[in-house]
N, C-alpha and C positions, 0 to 999 in steps of 0.2 A: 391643493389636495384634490384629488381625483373622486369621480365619483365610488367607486371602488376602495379608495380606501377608505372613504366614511365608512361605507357597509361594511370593509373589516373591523374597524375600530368599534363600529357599535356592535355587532357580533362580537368581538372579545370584551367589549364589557357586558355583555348580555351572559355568554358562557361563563363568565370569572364570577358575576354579583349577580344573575338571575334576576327577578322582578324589581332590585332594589337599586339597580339599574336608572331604571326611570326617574325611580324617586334622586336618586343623585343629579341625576343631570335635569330636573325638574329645580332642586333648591340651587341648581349652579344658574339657572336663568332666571329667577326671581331673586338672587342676592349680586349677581353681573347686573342686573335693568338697575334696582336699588341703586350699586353704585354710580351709575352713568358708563359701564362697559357694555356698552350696546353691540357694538361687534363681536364679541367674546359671547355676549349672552345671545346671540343669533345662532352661533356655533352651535351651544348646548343645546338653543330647541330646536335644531335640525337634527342633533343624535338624539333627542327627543323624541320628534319625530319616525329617526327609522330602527329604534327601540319598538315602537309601538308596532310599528310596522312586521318585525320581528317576533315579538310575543305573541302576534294575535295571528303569526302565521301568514298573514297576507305576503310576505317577501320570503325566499330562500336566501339565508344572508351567503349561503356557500355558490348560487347560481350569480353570472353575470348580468347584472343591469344597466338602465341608461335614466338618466331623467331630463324629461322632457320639458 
């Protein structure tokens, strides 16, 4: 998966669920670590992550990024 399309994915869950957002993919990486899906639950706190990144405005999820 590209970096691009994290940032559309988390953008379409950001525009679909708004702030509750977070909180889903918040209880998706403390019940993924719980079970031992640590790969799965990396995922989550990366759209975690650029959830955050989203709401508070630091990111246009519509502009082009890179991560470094």
């Amino acid at each position: 998966m590209s970096t691009g399309d994290l940032y559309r994915l988390a953008s379409d869950l950001a525009a679909e669920h708004g702030p509750k957002a977070a909180d889903y993919a918040s209880r998706a990486v403390m019940t993924l670590e719980a079970e031992g899906a640590h790969e799965r639950a990396q995922f989550w706190f990366l759209m975690l992550v650029l959830l955050g990144d989203i709401s508070s405005g630091r990111v246009d999820p519509r502009s082009r990024i890179s991560i470094h």
